[in-house]
C-alpha positions as CSV (number, residue, x, y, z in Angstrom):
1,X,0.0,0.0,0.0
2,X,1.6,3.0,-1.0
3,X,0.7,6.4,0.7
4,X,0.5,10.1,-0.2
5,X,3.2,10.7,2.3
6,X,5.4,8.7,1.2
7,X,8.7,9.3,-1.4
8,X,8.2,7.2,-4.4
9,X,11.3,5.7,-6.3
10,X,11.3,4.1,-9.5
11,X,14.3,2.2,-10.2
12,X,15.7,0.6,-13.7
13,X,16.9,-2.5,-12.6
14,X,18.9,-5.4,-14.9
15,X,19.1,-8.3,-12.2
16,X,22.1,-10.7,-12.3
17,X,21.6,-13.7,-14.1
18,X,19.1,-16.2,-12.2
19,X,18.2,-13.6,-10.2
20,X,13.9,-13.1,-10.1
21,X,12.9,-9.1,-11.1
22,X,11.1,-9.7,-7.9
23,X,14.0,-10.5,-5.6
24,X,15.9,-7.6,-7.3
25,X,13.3,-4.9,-6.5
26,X,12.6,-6.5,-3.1
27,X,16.6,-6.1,-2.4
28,X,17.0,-2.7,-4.0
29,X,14.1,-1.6,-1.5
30,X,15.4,-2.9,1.4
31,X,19.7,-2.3,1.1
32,X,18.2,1.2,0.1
33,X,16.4,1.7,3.1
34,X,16.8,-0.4,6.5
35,X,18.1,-3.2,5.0
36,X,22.0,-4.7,5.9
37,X,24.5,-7.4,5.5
38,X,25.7,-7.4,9.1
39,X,23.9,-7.0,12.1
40,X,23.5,-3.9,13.8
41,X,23.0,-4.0,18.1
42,X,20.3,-1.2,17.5
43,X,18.0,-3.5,15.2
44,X,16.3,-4.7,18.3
45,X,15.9,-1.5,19.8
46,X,12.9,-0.4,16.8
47,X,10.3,-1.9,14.6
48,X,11.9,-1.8,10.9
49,X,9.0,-2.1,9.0
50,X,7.9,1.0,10.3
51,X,11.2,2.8,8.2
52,X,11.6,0.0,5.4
53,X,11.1,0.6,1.5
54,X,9.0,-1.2,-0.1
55,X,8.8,-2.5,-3.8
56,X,5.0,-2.4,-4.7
57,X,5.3,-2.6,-8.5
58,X,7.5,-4.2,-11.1
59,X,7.2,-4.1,-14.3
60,X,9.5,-5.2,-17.5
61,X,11.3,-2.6,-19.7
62,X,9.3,-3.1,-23.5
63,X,12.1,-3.8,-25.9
64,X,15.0,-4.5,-23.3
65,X,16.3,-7.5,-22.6
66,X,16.3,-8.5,-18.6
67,X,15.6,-5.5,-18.1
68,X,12.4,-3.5,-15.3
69,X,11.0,-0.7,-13.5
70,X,10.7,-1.8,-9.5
71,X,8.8,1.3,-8.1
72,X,9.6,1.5,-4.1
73,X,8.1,3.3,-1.9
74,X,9.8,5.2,1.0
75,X,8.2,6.4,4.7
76,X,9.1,9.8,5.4
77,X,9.9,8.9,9.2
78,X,13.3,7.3,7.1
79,X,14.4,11.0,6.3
80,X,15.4,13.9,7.8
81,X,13.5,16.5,7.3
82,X,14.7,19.8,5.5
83,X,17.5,17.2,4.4
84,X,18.0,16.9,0.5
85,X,21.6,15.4,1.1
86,X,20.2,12.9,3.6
87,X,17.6,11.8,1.5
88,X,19.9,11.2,-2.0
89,X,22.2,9.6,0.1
90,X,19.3,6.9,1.9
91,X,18.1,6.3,-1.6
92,X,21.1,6.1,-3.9
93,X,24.1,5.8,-1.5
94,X,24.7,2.2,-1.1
95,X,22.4,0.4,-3.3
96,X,24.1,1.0,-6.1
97,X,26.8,-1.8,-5.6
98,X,24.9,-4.1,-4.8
99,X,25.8,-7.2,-6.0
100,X,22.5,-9.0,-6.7
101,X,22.3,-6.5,-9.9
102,X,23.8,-6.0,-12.7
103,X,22.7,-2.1,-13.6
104,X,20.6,0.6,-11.6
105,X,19.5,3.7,-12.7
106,X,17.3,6.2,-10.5
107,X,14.6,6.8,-13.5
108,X,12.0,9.0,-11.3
109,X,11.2,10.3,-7.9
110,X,8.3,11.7,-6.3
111,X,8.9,13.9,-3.1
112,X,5.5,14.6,-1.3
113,X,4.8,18.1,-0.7
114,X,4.9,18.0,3.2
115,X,8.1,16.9,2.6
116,X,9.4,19.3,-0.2
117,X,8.1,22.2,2.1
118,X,10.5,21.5,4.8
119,X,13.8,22.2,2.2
120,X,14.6,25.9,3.2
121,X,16.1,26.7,-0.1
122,X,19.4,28.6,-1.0
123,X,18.9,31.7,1.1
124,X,19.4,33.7,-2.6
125,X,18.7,33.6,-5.7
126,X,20.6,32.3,-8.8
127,X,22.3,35.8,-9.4
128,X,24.0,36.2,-6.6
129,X,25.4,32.5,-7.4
130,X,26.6,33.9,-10.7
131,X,28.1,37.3,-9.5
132,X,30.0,35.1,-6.8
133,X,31.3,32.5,-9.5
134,X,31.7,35.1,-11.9
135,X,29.7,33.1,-14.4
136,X,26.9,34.5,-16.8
């Protein structure tokens, strides 16, 4: 179930061989999100489902080989609010090594307003940026 609060993701995804689209999208949601190779003492300390992604949707690429969309879903109590640089880095820091795939591309993203509204933006505009740099 995906909800209006939530930041959707939608992922190209070419799976290594014998690996299901399903496993891939399931994985890409979950090493993307609260999902590890090691355990972590503070697991038991929180419910994880309550911050974990969740691939709701697959579908294949038309015309490419092995290749699909996994659309994930993310809660907004995984991200820190006013936080672009947290949030990039949840979604596309670590996942993209993963070794369960052969290729990943970020295709899409949808930020919920509530959470968009919480960004404070540069505190000037784009000429001051250009006057500093120098660059027209």
């Amino acid at each position: 179930e995906v909800k209006d609060t939530d930041i959707l993701a939608a992922f190209r995804v070419t799976p290594q061989p014998g690996v299901p689209p399903e496993e891939a999208g399931a994985a890409v949601a979950a090493e993307s999100s609260t999902g590890t190779w090691t355990t972590v003492w503070t697991d038991g300390l929180t419910s994880l489902d309550r911050y974990k992604g969740r691939c709701y949707h697959i579908e294949a690429v038309v015309g490419e080989e092995n290749q699909y969309i996994a659309y994930v879903a993310y809660p907004l109590d995984l991200f820190e609010e006013g936080s672009v640089t947290n949030m990039f880095t949840s979604i596309v820091g670590n996942v993209f090594g993963f070794k369960a795939l052969r290729a990943l591309r970020l295709e899409d993203l949808r930020i919920p307003t509530s959470y968009s509204k919480t960004f404070q933006g540069p505190p000037h505009g784009i000429q001051v940026e250009r006057d500093k740099l120098n660059k027209y």
